[in-house]
Structures are given as structure tokens and as C-alpha cells.
N, C-alpha and C positions, 0 to 999 in steps of 0.2 A: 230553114227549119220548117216542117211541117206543121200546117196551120192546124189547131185543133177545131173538134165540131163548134164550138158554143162561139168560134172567135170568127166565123162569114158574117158578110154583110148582107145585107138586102140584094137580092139579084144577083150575088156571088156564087159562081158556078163550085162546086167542091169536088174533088175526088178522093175517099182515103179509105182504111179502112178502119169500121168501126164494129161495137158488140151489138147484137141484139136484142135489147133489157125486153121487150114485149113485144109479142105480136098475136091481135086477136084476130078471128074472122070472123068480119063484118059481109053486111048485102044491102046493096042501096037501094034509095026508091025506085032504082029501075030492076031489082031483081039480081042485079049481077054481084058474084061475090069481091070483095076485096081483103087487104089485110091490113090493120088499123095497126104502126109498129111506132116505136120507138127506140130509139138509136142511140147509144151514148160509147164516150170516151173518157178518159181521168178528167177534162173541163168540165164532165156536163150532159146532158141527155136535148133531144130535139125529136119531136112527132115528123112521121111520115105517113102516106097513103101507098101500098102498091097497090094501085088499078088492077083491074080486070086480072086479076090473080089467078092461074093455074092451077090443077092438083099437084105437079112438080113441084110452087111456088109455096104451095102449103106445108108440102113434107121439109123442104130445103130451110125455109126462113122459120127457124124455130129459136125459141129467147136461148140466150146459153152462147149461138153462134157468132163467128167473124166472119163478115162480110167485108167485100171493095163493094164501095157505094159510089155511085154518079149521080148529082142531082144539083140540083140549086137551092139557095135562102132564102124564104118567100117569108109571110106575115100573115097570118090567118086570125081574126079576132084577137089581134093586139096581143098572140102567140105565134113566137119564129116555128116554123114548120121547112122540112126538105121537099123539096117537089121529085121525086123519084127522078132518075131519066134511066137509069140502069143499073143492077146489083145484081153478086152473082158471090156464092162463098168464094173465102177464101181458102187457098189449095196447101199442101203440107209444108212448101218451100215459102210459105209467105209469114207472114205474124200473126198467124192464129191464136194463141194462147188465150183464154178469155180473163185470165187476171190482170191481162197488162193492158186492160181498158177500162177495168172498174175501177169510180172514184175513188182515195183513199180521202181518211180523216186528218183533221189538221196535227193530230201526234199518235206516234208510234204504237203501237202493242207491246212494246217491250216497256216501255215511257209510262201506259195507261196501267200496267202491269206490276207497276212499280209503286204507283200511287194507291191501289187499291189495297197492296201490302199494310202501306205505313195509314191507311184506314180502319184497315183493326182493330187496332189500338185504342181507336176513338167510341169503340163498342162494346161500353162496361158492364152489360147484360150479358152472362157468361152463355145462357141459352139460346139470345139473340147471335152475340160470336160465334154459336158453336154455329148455329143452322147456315151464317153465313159463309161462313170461311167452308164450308161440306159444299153448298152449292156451287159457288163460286169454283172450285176445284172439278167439280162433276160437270161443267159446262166452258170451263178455262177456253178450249178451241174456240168453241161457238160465240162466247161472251166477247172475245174481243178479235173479232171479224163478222161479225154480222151486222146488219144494219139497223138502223131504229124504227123503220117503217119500212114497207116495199113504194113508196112513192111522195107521203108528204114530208118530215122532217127526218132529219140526219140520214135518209135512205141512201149511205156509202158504207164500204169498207171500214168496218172498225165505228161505226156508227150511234150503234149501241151501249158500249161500254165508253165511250167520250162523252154521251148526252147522258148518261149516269154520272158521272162523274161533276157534267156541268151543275148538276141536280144538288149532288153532295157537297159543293163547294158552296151555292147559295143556301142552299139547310143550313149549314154551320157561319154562315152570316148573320141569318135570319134566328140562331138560337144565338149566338153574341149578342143581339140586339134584344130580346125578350126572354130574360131569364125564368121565367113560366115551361118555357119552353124543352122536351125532353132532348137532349142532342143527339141521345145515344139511339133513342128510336125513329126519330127522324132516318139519323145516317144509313142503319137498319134497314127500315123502309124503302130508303131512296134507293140503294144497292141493289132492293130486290125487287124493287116494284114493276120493272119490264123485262126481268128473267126468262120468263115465261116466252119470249119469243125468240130465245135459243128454240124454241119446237114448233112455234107457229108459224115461224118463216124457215124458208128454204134455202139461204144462208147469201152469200154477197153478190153471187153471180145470175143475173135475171130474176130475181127476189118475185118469188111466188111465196100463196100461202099455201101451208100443206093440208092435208084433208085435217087430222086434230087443231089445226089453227081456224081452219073455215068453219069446223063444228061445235069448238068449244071457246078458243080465244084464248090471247094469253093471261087472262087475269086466273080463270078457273084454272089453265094449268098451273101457274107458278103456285097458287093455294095447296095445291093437290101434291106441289115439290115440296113446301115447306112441311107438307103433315107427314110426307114421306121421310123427310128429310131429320126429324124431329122424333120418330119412331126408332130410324137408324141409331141415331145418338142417343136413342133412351130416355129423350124429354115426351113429358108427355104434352101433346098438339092442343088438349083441350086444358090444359094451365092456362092461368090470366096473362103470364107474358107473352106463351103464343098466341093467343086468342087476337089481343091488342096488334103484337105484328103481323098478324094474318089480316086483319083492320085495314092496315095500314094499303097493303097491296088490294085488297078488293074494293076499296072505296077511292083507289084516287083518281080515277077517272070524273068522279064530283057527283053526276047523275046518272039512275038508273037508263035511262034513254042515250047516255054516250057509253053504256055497256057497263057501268058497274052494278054489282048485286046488289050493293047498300050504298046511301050516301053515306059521308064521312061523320064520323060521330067524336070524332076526337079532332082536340086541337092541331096535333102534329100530324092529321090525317087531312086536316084542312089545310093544312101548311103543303101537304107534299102538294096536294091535286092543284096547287095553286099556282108552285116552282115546276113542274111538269106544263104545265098549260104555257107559263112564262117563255121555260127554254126552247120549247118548239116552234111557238111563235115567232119568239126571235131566228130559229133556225130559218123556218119558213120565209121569213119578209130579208133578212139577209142574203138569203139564196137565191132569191128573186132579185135584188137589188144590183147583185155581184155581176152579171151580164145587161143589165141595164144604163144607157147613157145617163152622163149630167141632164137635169132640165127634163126629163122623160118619166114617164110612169111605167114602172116594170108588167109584166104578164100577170093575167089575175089569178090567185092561187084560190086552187078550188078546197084547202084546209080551212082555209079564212074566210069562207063565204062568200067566196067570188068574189072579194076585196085586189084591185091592184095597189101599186105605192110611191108615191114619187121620191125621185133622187134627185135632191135641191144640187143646181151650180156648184155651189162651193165644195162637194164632195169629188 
């Protein structure tokens, strides 16, 4: 069986083929250019350097592509890195395909598709149902194949609509536990609160941002869906119960300086930025952990403030 990327060792020479999730061009302090990539398969993604890069080398290795890659495992600042030796695409008779190397999430689309149904149910704001179930329908492809980020948490296949979900499941924990608490606009909120990057990202395969994602972001677009969205269906955007949902997506980011417009001014708006913060986290230091040995401190994620994490023995 074919070893995957994330499963070399140290000094483990590799051959296989893999995608190409990024590749930028870089120029070192000597002036020469390179291409600063990254490589991944369904285990896992891993940094590479080609050297002294070509203008062939530039046009060829672009994100999206299947490459046969030769290199070795090396360790670079307590990050596994490939040490290039030679890559070259791959040809029509080989496994090109680029879906059959992007990570998938831990349950299906059809699975995640099913659950967000019998969530409806749960959203006894008929204004709030309407604008959801309209969205959720308007972006069905994108929502449950896209990923939650292009690089720090849940950045796989189907990504997105799994870490909403994880969202919606701890919101209705946390409204069992404090009946103050609104459940129905929680849920609401949760559903829609990273909508917005069905347009800011460029969907599961080499996850770029798109020019409206790098200009606006998705908090401004998904605001800009629901007033759309809400005009469609005849509610009007400036009522108290959209006002409050539309709250809920622009503030839960927490503060102005990590991109929201306003901080959270409502309890279930504190409640989301708070379960959002949680699940990525936990995305984050899991993902690191999962290719890390017993007794060892995983790679430092640069989400978490250059924080690494150790994985005690007994795990």
C-alpha cells in the first residue's frame, strides 16, 4: 500500500504523486527566485522549496495541479518539510484528477445534508427560517464542499458545513444549560455566520481567496446575502428580528481588529464568537496533534500564535 504524504519519517526518501495546494514565488537573499509550495494528499498537506525555479517551473507548478514528486522528510523549525529532489506533472495516463487528493471531512455531504434539514425545525422565527432555508438552498453546492478556511481550521473538503454544524450542536448545549438564552437565534446565527465564504473562497481544490473575498470578506458578504435574501422573501432587512440576525453574523468575530464591524452587543452574539473561537481551536490543536508522536510537541500553528502542543504518552 502506498504510503501517504503526512505518514514519512525523518530522512525517508518519498516518491508519489501528489496536489499542489500553493505555490508562491519567492527570491532569496541572494536574488534568485524560488517557489515556496505546498503539497498535500487525503492525510495531509507538507511545505516544500523548489530552488532555483525556472520560468517553465513557474508556469507548470501551479496550485490546482498533480504532480510525481521525489524528495525526502526533513524538519525545519520543529515543521516536517520535503526537501525537493525532482517533480515533474503528471501525464493523462497517470492519477491526475485533483479531487482524489483533497482532504475529506469526517462525514459525508449527504450525512451533513441531512442534519441541517431536521435543524429547521429548531428555528421558530418564521423570518429567521425563511432567510435560512433561501440561503442554504442558494449556496447547497458550495456550503457542503467547501472548506472553513484556506489554511488554519477545518481547511478540507466539506469543511465548512461540518464546523457549522460542530457550532450548532454546542449552541444548543449551551441554550439547555441557560435558559436566558434564545436557541432559536443562536441556531440561526450559527448556520449563517460563515456563509459568506461559499464567495470568499475559491472552493476545496487549492483554496485561494477570490478578489470579493480579499476586498470585502466574508462577514460583509453574508450581511449583504441576508438583506438580499430578506428583500426576496418580502421581510423587511431593517425589522428588529433581522437587525438582531444580521448582529449576530457581523459581530462574531468578537473584535473590531479580528475583522468584525461591531463588537457583540447581544448575549447569543457573545455566545456565538465564543463557540466559533472554541471549535477552531480545538480544530486547530487536533490537526496538529493527529501527525504528531506520543511524548513529542506537534508543529507550531501559526492560528494560535505560534503556540506548539504536546501529546502526553498515554495517548
Amino acid at each position: 500500500m502506498t504510503k501517504k504524504i503526512t505518514e514519512f519519517q525523518n530522512d525517508e526518501e518519498m516518491e508519489l504523486f501528489v496536489l499542489i495546494k500553493s505555490a508562491e514565488k519567492r527570491v532569496t537573499k541572494a536574488g534568485k527566485d524560488f517557489i515556496s509550495m505546498k503539497f498535500q494528499d487525503r492525510s495531509g498537506d507538507i511545505h516544500g522549496n523548489c530552488w532555483d525555479a525556472k520560468e517553465e517551473d513557474f508556469k507548470n507548478f501551479q496550485p490546482g495541479r498533480v504532480v510525481l514528486l521525489r524528495g525526502k522528510r526533513e524538519t525545519y523549525k520543529n515543521a516536517p518539510q520535503v526537501k525537493i529532489m525532482a517533480m515533474r506533472l503528471a501525464t493523462d495516463e497517470e492519477p491526475n484528477d485533483p479531487t482524489a487528493y483533497t482532504e475529506k471531512g469526517p462525514v459525508s455531504a449527504e450525512k451533513l445534508r441531512e442534519e441541517f434539514t431536521q435543524l429547521m425545525f429548531e428555528i421558530n422565527n418564521p423570518d429567521w427560517n425563511r432567510v435560512v432555508r433561501y440561503l442554504l438552498k442558494k449556496y447547497d453546492r458550495e456550503f457542503f464542499s467547501f472548506p472553513a478556511a484556506k489554511t488554519n481550521h477545518h481547511a478540507f473538503e466539506g469543511g465548512l458545513a461540518f464546523h457549522t454544524l460542530s457550532i450548532v450542536n454546542l449552541a444548543k448545549s449551551v441554550a439547555a444549560q441557560y435558559e436566558q438564552v434564545d436557541q432559536s437565534l443562536l441556531i440561526a446565527g450559527a448556520i449563517l455566520h460563515d456563509l459568506g465564504k461559499t464567495i470568499e473562497l475559491s472552493g476545496p481544490i487549492a483554496t485561494q481567496y477570490t478578489v470579493e473575498g480579499n476586498l470585502l470578506g466574508h462577514i460583509v458578504i453574508v450581511d449583504e446575502e441576508i438583506v438580499e435574501a430578506a428583500k426576496d422573501l418580502k421581510i423587511d432587512p431593517s425589522s428588529e428580528s433581522m437587525v438582531v440576525l444580521r448582529h449576530m453574523i457581523v459581530a462574531h468575530h468578537g473584535l473590531k481588529e479580528y475583522g468584525s464591524p461591531v463588537e457583540p452587543h447581544m448575549l447569543e452574539a457573545v455566545i456565538l464568537h465564543a463557540l466559533d473561537e472554541l471549535d477552531a481551536e480545538i480544530q486547530m490543536v487536533s490537526g496538529a496533534l493527529k501527525n504528531t508522536q506520543p511524548g513529542a510537541f506537534s508543529e507550531r500553528i501559526f492560528g494560535m500564535d505560534g503556540r506548539n502542543f504536546y501529546k502526553p504518552e498515554s495517548k
